[in-house]
C-alpha positions in Angstrom: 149.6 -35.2 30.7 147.7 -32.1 30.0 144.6 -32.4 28.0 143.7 -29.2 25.8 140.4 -28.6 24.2 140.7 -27.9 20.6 139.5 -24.1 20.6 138.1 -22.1 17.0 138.0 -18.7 16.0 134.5 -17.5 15.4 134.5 -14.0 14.6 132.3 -12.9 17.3 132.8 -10.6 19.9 130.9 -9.3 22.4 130.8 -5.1 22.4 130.4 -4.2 26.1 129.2 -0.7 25.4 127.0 -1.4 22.9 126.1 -4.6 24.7 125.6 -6.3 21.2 127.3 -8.8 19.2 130.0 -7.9 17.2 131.1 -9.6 13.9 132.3 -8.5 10.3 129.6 -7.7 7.8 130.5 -11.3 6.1 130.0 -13.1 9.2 126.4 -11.5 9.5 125.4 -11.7 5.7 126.2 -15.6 5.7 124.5 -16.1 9.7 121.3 -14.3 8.2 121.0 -16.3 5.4 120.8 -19.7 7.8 118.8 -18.1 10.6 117.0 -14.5 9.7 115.4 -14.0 12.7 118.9 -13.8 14.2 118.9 -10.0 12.5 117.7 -8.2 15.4 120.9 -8.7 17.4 122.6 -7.2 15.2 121.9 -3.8 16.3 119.6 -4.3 19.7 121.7 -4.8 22.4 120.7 -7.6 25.2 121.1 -8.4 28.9 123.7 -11.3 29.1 123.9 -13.1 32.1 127.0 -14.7 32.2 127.9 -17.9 34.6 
């Protein structure tokens, strides 16, 4: 018996160049609305460190 996790799609992606978030402009203008401080990563890129 294999057990699968149910998985979503979120929009997001993550821009390795950039090193920013990268998600439609609808997926932004709803985010920003919920949590506006979220706007700077947008466009500022950030240091992931990924496990």
């Amino acid at each position: 018996m294999i057990n699968v996790e149910k998985e979503t799609y979120t929009g997001l992606r993550w821009n390795p160049i950039k090193r920013t978030i990268d998600a439609s402009n609808d997926w932004w203008e709803s985010r920003l609305k919920v949590v506006p401080e979220a706007k700077k990563f947008r466009t500022s890129s950030i240091d992931p460190e990924f496990e």
